[in-house]
C-alpha positions in Angstrom: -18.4 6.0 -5.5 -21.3 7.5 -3.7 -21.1 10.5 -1.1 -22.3 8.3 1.9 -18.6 6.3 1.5 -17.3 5.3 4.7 -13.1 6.1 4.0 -10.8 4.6 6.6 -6.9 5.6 5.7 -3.8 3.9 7.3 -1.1 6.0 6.8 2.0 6.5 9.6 2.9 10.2 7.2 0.9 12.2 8.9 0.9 15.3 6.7 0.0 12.9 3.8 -2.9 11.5 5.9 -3.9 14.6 6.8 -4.0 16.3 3.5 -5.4 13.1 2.1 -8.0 13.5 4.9 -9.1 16.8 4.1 -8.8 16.7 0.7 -12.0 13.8 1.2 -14.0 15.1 3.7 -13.9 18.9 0.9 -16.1 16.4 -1.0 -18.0 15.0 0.9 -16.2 11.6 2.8 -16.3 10.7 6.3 -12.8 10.1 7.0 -11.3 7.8 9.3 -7.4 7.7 10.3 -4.9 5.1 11.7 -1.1 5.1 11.7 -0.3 1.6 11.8 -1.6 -1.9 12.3 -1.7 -2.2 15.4 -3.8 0.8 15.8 -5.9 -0.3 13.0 -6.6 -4.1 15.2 -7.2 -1.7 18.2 -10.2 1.1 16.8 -13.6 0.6 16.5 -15.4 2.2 13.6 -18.4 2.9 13.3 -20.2 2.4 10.8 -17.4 0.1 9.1 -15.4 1.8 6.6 -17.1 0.4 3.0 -13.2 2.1 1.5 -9.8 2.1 2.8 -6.4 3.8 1.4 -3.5 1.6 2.7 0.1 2.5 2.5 2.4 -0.4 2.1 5.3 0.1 4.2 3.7 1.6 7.5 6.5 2.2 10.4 6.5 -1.3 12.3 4.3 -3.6 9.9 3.5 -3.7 6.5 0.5 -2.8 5.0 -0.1 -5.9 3.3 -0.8 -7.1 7.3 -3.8 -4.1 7.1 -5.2 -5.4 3.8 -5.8 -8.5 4.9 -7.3 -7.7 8.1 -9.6 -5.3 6.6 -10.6 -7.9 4.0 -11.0 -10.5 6.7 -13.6 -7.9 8.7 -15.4 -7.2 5.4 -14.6 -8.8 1.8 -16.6 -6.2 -0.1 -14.5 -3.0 1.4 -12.7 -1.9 -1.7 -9.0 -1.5 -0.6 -6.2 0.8 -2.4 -2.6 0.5 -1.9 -0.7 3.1 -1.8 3.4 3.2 -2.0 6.4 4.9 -2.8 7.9 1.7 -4.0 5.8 -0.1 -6.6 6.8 -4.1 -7.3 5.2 -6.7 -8.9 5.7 -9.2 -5.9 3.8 -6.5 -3.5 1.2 -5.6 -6.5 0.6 -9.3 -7.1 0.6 -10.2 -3.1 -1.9 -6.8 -2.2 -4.1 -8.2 -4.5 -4.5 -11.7 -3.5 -5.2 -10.7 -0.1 -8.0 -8.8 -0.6 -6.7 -4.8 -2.3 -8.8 -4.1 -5.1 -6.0 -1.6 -6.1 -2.3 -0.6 -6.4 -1.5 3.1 -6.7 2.4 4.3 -6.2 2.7 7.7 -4.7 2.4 10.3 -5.8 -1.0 9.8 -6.4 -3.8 12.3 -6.4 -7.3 12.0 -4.7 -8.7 12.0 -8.2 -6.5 8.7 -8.4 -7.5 7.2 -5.8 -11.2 7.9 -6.1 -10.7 6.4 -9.7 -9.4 3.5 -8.3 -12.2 3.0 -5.6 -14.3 3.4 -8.7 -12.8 0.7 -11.3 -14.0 -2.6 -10.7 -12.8 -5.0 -13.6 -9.2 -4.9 -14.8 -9.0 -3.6 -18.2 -7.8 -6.2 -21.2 -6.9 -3.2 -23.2 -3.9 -2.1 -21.5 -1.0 -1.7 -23.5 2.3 -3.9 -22.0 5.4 -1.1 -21.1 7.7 -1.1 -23.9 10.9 -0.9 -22.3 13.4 -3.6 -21.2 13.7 -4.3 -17.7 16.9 -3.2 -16.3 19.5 -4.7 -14.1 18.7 -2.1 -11.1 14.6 -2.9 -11.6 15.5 -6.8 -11.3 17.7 -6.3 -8.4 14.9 -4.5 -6.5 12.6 -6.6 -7.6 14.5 -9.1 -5.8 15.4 -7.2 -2.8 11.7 -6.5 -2.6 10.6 -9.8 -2.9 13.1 -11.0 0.1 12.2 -8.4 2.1 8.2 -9.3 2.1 9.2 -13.0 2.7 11.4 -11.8 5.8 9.1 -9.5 6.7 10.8 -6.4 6.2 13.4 -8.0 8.4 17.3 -6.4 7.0 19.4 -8.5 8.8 17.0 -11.8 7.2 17.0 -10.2 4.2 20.4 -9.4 3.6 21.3 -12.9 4.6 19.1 -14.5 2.2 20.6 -12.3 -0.7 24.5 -13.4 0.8 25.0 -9.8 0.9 26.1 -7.8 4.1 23.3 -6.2 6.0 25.0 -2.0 5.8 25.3 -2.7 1.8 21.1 -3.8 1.8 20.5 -0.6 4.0 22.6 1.7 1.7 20.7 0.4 -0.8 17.1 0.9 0.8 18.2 4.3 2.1 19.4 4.9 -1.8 15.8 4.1 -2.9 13.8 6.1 0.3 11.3 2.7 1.1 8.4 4.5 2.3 
């Protein structure tokens, strides 16, 4: 990544995006910050970020709404997604519109620049060797209702037939972030 990177990061933590922030601009970055989409639709940058750190579940919206505006305004920004809840339905769905990466947190700025910097997948990567369990298919599931709702609990839990307090204990049990 070269040192005249444009880094925009939409993050609603703001002592993550503020450490994240610094952490940049100590080598080099000009850092940009937003705390949800709606401020993101609302700023004007300039120049346009050519790099952007997303979070994927932003207080309001998700971040998936972020990638895909940033990859509407320019399709060669490279876009990382960060989160504290890693799924195949949110990897696979950040990736089609438009993130060029999927980090879960806690990630390091060495990560993250790593991440701006790899621009193939890589054939080489060994499968995980362990059995999925019954817990990782039911969030799997709970995940994968939740981004087709919207991040909607009531919808969601209603589309699993399960009560809506039983979904939330369960969120709350896994701290969605």
């Amino acid at each position: 990544m070269t040192p005249d990177a444009n880094i925009l990061i939409v993050e609603d933590d703001d002592d993550l995006a503020y450490t994240l922030q610094r952490s940049l601009e100590r080598r080099g970055y000009k850092v940009n910050r937003c705390a949800s989409a709606e401020q993101l639709r609302k700023a004007t940058f300039s120049p346009l970020p050519t790099h952007a750190v997303v979070d994927l579940k932003l207080s309001g919206e998700s971040g998936l709404i972020c990638v895909d505006y940033l990859h509407k305004q320019d399709p060669d920004m490279r876009i990382v997604v960060l989160t504290g809840f890693a799924s195949i339905a949110t990897a696979v769905e950040a990736i089609k519109l438009g993130a060029s990466h999927y980090l879960t947190k806690p990630s390091s700025t060495d990560d993250i620049l790593a991440a701006f910097d790899r621009g193939e997948g890589d054939a080489e990567v060994q499968p995980a060797n362990r059995p999925t369990t019954i817990k990782t298919l039911e969030w799997e599931k709970i995940h994968e209702t939740l981004l087709a709702t919207d991040f909607n609990i009531s919808e969601t839990a209603r589309r699993l037939g399960m009560h809506r307090r039983t979904l939330a204990r369960k969120l709350a049990k896994w701290q969605v972030r």
